[in-house]
PQR file with spaces between the fields and no chain letter, atoms N, CA, C, O and H, PARSE charges and radii, in Angstrom:
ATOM       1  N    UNK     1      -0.361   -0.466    3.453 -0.4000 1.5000
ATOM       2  CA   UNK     1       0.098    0.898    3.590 -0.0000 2.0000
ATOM       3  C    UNK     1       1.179    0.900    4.651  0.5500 1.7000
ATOM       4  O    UNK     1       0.807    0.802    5.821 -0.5500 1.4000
ATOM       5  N    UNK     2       2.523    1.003    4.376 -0.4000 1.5000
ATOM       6  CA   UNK     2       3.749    1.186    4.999 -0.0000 2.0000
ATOM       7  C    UNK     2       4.275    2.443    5.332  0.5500 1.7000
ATOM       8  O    UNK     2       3.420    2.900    4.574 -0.5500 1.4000
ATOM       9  H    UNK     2       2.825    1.083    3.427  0.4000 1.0000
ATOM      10  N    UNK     3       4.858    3.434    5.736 -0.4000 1.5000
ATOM      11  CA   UNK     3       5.948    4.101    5.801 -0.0000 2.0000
ATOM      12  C    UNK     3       7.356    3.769    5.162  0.5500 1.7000
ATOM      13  O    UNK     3       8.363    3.326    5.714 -0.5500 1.4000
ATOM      14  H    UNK     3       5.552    3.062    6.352  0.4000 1.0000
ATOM      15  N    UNK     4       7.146    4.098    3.883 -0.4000 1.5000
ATOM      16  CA   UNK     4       8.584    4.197    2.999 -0.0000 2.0000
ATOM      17  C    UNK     4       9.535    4.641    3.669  0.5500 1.7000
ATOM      18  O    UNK     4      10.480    3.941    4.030 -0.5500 1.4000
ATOM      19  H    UNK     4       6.328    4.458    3.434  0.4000 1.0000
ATOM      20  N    UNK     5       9.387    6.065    3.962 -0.4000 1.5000
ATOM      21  CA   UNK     5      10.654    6.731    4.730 -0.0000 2.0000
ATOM      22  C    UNK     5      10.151    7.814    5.747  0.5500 1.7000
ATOM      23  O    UNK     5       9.268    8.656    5.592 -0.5500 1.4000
ATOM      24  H    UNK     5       8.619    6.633    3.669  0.4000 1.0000
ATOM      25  N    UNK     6      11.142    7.503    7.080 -0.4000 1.5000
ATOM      26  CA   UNK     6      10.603    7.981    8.123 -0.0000 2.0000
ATOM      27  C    UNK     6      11.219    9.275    8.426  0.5500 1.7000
ATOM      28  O    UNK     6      12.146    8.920    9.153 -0.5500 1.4000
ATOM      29  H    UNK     6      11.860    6.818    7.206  0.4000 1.0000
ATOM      30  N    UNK     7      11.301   10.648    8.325 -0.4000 1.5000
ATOM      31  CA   UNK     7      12.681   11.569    8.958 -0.0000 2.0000
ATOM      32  C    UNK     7      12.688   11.948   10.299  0.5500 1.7000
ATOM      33  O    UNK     7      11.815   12.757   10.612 -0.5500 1.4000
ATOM      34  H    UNK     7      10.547   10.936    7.734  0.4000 1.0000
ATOM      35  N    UNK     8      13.286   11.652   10.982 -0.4000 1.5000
ATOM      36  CA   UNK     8      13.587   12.136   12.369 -0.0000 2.0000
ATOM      37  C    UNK     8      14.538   13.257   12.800  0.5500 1.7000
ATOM      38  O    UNK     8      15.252   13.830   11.977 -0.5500 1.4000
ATOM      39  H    UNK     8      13.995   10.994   10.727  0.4000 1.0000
ATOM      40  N    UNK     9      14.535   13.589   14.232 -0.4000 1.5000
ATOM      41  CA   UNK     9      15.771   14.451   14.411 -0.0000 2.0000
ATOM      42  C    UNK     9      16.774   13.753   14.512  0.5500 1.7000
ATOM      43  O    UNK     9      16.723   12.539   14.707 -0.5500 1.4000
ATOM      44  H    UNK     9      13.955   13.124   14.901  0.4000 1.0000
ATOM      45  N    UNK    10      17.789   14.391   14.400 -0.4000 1.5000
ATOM      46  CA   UNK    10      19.526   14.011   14.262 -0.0000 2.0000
ATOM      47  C    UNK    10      19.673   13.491   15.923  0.5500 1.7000
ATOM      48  O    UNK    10      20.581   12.665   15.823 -0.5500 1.4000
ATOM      49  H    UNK    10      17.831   15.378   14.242  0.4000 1.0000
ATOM      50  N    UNK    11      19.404   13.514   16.914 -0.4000 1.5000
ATOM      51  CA   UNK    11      18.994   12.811   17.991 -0.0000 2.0000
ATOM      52  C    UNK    11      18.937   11.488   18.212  0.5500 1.7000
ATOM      53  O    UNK    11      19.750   10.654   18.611 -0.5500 1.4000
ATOM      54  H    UNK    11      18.666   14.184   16.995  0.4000 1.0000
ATOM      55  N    UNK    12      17.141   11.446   17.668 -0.4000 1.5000
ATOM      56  CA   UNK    12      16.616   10.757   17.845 -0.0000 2.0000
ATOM      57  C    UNK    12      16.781    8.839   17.197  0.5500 1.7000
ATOM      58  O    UNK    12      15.874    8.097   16.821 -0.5500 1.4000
ATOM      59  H    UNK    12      16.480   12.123   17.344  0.4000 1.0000
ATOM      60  N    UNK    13      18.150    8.584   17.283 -0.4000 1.5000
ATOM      61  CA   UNK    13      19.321    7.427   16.897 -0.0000 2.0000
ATOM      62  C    UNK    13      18.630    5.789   17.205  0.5500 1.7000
ATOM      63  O    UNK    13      18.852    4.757   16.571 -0.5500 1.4000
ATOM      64  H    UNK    13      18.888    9.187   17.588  0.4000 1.0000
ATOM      65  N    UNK    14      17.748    5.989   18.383 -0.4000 1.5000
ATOM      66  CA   UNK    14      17.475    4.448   18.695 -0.0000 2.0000
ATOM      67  C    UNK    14      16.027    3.660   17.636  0.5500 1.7000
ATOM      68  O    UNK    14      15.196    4.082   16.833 -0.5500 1.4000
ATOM      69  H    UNK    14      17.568    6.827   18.898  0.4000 1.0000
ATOM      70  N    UNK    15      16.254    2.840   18.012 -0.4000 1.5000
ATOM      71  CA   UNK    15      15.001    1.779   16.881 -0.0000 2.0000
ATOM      72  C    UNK    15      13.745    2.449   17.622  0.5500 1.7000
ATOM      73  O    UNK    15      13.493    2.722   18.795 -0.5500 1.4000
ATOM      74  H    UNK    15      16.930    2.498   18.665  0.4000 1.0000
ATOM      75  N    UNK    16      12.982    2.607   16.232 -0.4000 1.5000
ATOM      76  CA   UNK    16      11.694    2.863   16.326 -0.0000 2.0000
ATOM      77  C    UNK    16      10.658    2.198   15.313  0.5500 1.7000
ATOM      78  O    UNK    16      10.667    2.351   14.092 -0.5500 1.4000
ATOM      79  H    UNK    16      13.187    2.386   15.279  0.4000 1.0000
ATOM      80  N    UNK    17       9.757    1.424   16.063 -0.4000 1.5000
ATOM      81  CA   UNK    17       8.903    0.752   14.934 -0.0000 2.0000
ATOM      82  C    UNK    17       7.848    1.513   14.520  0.5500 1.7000
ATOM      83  O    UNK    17       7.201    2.009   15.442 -0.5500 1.4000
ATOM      84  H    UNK    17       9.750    1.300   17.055  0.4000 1.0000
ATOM      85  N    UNK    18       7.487    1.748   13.435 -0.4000 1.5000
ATOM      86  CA   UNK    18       6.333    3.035   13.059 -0.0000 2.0000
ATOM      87  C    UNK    18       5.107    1.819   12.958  0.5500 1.7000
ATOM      88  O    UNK    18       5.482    0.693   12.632 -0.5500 1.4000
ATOM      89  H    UNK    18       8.013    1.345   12.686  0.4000 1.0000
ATOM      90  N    UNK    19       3.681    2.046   13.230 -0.4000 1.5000
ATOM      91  CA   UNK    19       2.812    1.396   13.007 -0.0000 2.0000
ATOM      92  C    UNK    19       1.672    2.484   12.395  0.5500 1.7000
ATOM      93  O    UNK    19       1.127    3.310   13.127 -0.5500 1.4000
ATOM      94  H    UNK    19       3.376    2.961   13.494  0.4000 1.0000
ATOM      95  N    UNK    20       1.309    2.336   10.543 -0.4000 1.5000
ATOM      96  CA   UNK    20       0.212    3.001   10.326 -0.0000 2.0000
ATOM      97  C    UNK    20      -0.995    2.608   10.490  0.5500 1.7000
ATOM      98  O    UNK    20      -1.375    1.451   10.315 -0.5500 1.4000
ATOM      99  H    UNK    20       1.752    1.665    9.948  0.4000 1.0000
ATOM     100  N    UNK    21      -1.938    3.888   10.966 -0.4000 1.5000
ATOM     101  CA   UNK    21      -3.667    3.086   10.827 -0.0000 2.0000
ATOM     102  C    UNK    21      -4.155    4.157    9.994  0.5500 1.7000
ATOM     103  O    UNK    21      -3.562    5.235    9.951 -0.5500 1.4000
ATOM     104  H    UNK    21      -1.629    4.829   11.108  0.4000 1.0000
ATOM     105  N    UNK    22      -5.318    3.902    9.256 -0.4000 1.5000
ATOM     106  CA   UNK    22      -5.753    5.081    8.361 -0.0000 2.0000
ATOM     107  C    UNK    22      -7.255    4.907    8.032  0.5500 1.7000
ATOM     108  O    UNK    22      -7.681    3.778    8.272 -0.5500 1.4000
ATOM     109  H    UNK    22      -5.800    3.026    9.291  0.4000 1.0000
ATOM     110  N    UNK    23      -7.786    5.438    7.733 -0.4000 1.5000
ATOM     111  CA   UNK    23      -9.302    5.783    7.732 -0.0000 2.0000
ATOM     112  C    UNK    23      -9.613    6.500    6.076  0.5500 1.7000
ATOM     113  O    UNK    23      -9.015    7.279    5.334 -0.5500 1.4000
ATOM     114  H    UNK    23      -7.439    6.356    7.538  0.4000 1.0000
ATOM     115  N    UNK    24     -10.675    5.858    6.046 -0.4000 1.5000
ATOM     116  CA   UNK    24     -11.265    6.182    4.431 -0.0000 2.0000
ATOM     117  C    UNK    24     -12.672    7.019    4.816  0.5500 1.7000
ATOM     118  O    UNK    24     -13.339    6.705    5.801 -0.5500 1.4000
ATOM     119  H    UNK    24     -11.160    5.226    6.650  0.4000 1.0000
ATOM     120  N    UNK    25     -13.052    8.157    3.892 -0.4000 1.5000
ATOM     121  CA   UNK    25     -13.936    9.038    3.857 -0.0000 2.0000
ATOM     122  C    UNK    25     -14.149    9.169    2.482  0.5500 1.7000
ATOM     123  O    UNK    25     -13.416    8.647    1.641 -0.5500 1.4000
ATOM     124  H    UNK    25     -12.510    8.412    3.092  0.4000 1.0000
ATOM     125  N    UNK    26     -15.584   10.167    2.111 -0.4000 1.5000
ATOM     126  CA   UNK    26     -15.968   10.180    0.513 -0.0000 2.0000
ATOM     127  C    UNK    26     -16.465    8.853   -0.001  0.5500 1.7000
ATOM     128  O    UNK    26     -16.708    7.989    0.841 -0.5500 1.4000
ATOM     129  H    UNK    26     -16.179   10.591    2.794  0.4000 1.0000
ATOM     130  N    UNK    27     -16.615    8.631   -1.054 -0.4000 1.5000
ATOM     131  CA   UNK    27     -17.098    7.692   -2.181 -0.0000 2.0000
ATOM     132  C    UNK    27     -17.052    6.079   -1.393  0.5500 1.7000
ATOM     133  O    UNK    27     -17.825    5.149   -1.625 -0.5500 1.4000
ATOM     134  H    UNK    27     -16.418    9.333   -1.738  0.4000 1.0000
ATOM     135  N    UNK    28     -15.679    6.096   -0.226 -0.4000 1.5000
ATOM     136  CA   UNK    28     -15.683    4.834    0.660 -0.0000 2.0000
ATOM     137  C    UNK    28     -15.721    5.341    1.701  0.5500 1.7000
ATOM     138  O    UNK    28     -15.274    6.453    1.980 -0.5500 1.4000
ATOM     139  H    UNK    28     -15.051    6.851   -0.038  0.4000 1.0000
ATOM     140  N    UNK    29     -16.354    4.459    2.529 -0.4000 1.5000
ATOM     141  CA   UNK    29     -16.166    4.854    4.117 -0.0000 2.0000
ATOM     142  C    UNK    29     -15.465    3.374    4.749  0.5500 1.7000
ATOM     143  O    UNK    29     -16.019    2.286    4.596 -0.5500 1.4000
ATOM     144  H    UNK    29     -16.717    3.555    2.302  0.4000 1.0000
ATOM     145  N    UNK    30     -14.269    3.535    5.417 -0.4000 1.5000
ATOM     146  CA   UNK    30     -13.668    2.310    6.404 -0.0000 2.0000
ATOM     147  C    UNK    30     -13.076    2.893    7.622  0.5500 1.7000
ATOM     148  O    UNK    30     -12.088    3.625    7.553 -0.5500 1.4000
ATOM     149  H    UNK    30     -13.819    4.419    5.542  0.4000 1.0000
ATOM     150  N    UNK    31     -13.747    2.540    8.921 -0.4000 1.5000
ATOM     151  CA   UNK    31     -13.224    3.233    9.959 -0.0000 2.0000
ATOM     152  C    UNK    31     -11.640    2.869   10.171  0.5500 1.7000
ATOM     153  O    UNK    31     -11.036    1.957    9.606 -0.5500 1.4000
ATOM     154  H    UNK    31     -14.550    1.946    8.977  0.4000 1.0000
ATOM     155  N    UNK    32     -11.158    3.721   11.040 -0.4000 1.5000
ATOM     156  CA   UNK    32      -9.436    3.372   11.269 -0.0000 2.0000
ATOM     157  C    UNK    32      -9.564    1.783   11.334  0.5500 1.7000
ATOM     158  O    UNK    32     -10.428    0.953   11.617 -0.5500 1.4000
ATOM     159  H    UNK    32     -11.648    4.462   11.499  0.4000 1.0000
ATOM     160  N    UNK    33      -7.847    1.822   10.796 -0.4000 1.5000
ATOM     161  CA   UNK    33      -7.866    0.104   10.695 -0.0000 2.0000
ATOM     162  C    UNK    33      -6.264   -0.038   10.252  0.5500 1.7000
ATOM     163  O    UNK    33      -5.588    0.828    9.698 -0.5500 1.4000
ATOM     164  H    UNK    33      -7.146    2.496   10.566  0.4000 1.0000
ATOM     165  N    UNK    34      -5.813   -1.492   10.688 -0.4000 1.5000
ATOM     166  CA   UNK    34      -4.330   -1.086   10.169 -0.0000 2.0000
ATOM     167  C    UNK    34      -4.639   -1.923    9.136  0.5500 1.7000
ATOM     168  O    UNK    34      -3.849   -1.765    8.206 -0.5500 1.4000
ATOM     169  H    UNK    34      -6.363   -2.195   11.138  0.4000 1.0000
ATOM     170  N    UNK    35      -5.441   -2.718    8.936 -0.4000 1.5000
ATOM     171  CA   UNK    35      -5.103   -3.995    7.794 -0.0000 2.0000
ATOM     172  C    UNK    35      -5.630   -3.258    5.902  0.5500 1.7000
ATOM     173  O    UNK    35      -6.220   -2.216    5.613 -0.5500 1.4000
ATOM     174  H    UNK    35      -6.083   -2.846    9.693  0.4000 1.0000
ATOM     175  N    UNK    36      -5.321   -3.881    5.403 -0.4000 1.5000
ATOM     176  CA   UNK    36      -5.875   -3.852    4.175 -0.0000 2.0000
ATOM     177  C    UNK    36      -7.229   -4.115    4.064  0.5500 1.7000
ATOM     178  O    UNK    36      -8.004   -4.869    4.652 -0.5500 1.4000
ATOM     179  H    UNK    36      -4.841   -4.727    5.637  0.4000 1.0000
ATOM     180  N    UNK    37      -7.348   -3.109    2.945 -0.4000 1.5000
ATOM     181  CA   UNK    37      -8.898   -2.625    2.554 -0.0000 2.0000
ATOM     182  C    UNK    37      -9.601   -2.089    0.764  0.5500 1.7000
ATOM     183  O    UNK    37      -9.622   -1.066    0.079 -0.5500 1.4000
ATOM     184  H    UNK    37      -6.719   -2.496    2.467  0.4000 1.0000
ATOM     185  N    UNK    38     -10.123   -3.642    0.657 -0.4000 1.5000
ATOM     186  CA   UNK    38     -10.710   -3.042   -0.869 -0.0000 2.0000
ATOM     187  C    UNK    38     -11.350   -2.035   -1.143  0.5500 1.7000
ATOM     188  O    UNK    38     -12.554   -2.223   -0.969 -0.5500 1.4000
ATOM     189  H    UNK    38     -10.106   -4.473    1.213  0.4000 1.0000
ATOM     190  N    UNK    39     -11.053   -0.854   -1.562 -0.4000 1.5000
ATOM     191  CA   UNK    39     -11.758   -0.242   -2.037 -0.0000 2.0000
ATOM     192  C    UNK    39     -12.297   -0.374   -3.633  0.5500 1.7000
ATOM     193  O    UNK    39     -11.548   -0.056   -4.557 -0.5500 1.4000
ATOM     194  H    UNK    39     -10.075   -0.702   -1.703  0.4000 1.0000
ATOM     195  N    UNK    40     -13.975   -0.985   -3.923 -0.4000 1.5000
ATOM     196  CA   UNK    40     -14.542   -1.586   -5.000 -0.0000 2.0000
ATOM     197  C    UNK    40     -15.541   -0.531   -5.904  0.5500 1.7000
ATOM     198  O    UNK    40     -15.935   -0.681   -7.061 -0.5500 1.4000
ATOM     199  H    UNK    40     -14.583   -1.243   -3.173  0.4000 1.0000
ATOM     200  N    UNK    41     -15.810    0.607   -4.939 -0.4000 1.5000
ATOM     201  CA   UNK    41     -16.393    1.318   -6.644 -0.0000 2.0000
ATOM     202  C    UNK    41     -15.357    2.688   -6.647  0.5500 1.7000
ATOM     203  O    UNK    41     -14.410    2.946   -5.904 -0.5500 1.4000
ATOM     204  H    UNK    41     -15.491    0.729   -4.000  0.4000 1.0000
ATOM     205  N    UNK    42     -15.944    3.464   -7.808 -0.4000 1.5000
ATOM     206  CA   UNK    42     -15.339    4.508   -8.308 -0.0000 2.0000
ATOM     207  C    UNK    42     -15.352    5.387   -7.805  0.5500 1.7000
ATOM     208  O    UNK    42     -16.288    5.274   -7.014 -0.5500 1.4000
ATOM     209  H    UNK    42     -16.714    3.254   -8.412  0.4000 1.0000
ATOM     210  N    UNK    43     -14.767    6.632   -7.644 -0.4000 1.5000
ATOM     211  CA   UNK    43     -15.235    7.758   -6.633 -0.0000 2.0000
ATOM     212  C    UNK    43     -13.927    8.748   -6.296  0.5500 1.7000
ATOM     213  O    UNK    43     -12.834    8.520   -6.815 -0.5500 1.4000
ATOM     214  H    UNK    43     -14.007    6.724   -8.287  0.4000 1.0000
ATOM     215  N    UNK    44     -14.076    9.541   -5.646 -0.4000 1.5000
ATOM     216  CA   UNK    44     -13.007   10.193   -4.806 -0.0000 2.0000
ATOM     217  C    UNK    44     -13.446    9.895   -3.247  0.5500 1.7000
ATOM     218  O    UNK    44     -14.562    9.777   -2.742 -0.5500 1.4000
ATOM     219  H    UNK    44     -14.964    9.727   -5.224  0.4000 1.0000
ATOM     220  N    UNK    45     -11.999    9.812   -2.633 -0.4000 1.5000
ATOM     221  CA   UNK    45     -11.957    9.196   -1.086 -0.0000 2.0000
ATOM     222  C    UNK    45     -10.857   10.276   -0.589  0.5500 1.7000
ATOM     223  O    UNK    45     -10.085   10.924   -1.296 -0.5500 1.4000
ATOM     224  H    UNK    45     -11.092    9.907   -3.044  0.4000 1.0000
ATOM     225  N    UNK    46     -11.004   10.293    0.903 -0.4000 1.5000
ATOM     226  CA   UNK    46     -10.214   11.139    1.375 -0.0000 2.0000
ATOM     227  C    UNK    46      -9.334   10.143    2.344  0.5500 1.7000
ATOM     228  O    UNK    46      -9.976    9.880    3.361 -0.5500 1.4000
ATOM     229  H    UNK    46     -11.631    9.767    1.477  0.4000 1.0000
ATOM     230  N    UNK    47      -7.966    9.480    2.307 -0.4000 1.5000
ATOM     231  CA   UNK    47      -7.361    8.733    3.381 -0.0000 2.0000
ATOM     232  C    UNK    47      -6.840    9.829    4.375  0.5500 1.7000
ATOM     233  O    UNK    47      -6.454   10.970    4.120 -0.5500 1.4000
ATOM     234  H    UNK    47      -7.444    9.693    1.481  0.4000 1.0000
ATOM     235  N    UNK    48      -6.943    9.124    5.673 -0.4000 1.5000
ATOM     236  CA   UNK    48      -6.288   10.023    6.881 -0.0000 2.0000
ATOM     237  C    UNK    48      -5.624    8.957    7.094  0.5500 1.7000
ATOM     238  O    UNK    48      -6.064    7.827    6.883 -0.5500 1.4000
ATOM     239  H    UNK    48      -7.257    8.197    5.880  0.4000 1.0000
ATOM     240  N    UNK    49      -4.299    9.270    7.611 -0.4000 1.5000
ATOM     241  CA   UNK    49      -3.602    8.508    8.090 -0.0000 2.0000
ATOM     242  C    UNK    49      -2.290    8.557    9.613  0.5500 1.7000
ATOM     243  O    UNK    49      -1.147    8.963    9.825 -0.5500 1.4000
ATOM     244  H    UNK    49      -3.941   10.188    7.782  0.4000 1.0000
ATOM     245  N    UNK    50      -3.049    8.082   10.106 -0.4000 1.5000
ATOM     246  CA   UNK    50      -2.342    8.002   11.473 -0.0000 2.0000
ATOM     247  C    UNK    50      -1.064    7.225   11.526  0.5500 1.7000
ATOM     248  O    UNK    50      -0.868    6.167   10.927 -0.5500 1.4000
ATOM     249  H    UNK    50      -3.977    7.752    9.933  0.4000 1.0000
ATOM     250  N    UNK    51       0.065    8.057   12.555 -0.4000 1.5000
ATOM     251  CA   UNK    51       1.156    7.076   12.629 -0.0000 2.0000
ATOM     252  C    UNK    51       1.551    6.985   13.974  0.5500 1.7000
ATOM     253  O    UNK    51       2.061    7.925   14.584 -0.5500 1.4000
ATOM     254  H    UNK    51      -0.095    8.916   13.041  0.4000 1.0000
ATOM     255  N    UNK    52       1.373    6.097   14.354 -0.4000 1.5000
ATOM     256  CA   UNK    52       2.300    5.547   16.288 -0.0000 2.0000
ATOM     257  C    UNK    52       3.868    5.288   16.049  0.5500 1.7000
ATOM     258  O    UNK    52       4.192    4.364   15.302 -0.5500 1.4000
ATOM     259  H    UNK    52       0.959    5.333   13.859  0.4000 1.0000
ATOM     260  N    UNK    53       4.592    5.872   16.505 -0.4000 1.5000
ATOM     261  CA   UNK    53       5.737    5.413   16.516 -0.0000 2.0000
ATOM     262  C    UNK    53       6.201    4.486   18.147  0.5500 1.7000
ATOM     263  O    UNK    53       5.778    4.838   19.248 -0.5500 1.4000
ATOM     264  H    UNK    53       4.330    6.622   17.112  0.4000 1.0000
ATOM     265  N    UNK    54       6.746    3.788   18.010 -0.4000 1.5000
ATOM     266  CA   UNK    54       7.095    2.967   19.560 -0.0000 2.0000
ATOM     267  C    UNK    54       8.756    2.821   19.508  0.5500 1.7000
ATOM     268  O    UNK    54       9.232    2.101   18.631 -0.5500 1.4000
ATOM     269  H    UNK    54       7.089    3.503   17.115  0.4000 1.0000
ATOM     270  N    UNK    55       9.633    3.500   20.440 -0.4000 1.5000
ATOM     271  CA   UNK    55      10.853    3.430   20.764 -0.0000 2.0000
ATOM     272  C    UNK    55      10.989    1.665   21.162  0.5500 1.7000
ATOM     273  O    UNK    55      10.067    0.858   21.274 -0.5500 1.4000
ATOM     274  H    UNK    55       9.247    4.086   21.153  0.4000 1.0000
ATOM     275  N    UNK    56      12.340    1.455   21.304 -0.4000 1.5000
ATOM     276  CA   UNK    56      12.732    0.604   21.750 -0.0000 2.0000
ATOM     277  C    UNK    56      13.571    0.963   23.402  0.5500 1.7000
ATOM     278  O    UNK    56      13.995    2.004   23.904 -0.5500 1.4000
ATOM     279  H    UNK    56      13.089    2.111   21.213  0.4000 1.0000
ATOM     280  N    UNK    57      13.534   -0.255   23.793 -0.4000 1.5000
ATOM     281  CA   UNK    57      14.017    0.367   25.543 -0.0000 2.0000
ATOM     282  C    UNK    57      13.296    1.321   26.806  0.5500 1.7000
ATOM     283  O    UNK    57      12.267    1.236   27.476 -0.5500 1.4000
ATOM     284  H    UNK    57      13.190   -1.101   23.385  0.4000 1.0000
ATOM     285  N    UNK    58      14.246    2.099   26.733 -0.4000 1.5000
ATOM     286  CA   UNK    58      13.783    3.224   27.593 -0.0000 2.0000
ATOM     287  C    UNK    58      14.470    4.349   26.977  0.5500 1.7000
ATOM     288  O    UNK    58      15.071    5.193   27.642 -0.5500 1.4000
ATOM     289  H    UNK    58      15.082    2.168   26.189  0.4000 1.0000
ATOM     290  N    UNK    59      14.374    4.366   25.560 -0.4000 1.5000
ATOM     291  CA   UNK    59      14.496    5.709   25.101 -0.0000 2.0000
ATOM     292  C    UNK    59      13.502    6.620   24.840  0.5500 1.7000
ATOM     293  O    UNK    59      12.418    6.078   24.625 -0.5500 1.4000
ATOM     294  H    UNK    59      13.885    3.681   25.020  0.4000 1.0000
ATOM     295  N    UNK    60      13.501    7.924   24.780 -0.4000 1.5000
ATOM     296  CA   UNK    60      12.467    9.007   24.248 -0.0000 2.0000
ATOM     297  C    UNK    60      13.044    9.137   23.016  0.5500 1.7000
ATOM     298  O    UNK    60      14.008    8.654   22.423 -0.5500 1.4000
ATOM     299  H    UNK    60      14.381    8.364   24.955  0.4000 1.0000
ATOM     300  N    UNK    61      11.919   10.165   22.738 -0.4000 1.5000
ATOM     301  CA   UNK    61      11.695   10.537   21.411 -0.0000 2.0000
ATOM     302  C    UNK    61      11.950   12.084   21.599  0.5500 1.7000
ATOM     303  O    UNK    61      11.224   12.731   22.354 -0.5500 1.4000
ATOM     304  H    UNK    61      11.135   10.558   23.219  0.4000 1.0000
ATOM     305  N    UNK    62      12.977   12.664   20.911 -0.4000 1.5000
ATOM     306  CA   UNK    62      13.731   13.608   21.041 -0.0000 2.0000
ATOM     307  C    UNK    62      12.548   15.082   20.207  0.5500 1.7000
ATOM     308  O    UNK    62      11.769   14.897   19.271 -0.5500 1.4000
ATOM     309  H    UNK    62      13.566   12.139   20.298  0.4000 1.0000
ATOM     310  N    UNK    63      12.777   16.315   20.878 -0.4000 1.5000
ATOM     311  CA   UNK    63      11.877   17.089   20.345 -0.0000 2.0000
ATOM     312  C    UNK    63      12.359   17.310   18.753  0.5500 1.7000
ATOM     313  O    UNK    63      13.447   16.905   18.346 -0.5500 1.4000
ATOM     314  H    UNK    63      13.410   16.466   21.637  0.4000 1.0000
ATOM     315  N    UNK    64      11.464   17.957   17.985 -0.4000 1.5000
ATOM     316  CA   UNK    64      11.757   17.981   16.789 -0.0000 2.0000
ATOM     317  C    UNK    64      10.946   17.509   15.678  0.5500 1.7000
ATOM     318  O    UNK    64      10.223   16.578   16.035 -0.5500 1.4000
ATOM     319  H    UNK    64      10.580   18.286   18.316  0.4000 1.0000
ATOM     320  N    UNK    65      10.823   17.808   14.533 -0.4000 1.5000
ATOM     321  CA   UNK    65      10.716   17.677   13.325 -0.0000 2.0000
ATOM     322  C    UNK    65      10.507   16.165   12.769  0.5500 1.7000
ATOM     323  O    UNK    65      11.529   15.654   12.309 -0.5500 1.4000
ATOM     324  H    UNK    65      11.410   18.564   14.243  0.4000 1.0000
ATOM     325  N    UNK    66       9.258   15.334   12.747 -0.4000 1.5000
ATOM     326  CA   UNK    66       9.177   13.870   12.106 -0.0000 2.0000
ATOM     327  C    UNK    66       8.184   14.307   11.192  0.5500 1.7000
ATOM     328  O    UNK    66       7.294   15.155   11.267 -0.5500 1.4000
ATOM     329  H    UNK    66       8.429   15.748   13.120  0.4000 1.0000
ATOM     330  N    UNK    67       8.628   13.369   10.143 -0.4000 1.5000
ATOM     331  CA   UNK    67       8.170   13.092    8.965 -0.0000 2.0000
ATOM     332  C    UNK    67       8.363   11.759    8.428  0.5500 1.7000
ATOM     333  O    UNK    67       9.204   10.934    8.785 -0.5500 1.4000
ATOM     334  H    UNK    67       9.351   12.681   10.082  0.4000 1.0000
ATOM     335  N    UNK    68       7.348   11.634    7.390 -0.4000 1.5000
ATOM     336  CA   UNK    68       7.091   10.061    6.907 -0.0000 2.0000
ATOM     337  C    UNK    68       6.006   10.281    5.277  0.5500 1.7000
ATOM     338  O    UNK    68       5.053   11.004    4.985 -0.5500 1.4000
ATOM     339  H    UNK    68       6.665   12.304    7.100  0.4000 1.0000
ATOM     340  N    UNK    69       6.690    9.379    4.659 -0.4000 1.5000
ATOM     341  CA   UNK    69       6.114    8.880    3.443 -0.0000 2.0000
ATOM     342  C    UNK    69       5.426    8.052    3.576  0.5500 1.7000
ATOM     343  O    UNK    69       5.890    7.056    4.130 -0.5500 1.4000
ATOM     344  H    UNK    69       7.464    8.792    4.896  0.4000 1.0000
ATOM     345  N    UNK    70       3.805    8.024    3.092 -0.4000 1.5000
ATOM     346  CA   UNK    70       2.880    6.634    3.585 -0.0000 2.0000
ATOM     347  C    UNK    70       2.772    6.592    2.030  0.5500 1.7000
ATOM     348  O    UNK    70       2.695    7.635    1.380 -0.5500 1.4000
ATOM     349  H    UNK    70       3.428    8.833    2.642  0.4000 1.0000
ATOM     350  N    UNK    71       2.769    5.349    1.446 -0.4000 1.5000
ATOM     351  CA   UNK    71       2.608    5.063    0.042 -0.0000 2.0000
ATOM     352  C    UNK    71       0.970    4.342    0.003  0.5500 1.7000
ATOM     353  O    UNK    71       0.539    3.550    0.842 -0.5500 1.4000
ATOM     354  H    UNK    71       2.831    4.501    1.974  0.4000 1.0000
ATOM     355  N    UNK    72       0.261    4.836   -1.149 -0.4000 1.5000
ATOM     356  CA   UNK    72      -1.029    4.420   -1.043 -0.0000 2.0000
ATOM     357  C    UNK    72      -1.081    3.835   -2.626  0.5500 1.7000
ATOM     358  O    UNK    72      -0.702    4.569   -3.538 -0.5500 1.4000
ATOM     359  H    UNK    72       0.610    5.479   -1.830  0.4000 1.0000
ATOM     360  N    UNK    73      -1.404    2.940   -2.804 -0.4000 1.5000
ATOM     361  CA   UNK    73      -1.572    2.418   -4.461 -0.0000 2.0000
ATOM     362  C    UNK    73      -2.862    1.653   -4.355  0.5500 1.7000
ATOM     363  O    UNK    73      -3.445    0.911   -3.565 -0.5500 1.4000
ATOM     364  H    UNK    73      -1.712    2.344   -2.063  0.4000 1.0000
ATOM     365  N    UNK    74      -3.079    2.400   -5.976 -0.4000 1.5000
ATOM     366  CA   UNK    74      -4.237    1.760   -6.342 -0.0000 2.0000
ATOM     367  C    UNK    74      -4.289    0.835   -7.513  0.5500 1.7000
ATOM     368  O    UNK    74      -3.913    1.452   -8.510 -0.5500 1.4000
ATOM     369  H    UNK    74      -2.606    3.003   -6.618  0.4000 1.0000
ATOM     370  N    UNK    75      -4.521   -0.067   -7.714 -0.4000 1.5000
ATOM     371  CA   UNK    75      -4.295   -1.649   -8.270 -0.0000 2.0000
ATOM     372  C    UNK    75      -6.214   -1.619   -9.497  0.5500 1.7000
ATOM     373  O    UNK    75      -6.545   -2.609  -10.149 -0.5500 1.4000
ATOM     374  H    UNK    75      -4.827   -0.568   -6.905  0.4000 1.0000
């Protein structure tokens, strides 16, 4: 589970590495976790998904509006 696409403010210009962790509820239960995770029976699940972003340097993170695409597939 990656971040496809991240939106930031018009600002906010310097490198930022996004790191997701996410948590499974319903039919699976997996506490937060960044790694990959089988989910093996049938069911409905609820993912939460957390995102850390980490600047590079000594820049901030400018006020404003972030957004992100977390892609979840099921195989």
């Amino acid at each position: 589970m990656n971040p496809t696409v991240v939106a930031t403010p018009p600002a906010g210009d310097s490198a930022t590495t996004w790191t997701p962790e996410y948590s499974v509820s319903g039919a699976h239960t997996v506490a937060l976790t960044t790694t990959p995770t089988t989910l093996t029976a049938a069911g409905t699940s609820n993912v939460t998904v957390h995102l850390t972003g980490t600047k590079s340097g000594s820049d901030r993170f400018t006020n404003g509006t972030y957004q992100a695409v977390v892609t979840v597939t099921c195989e």
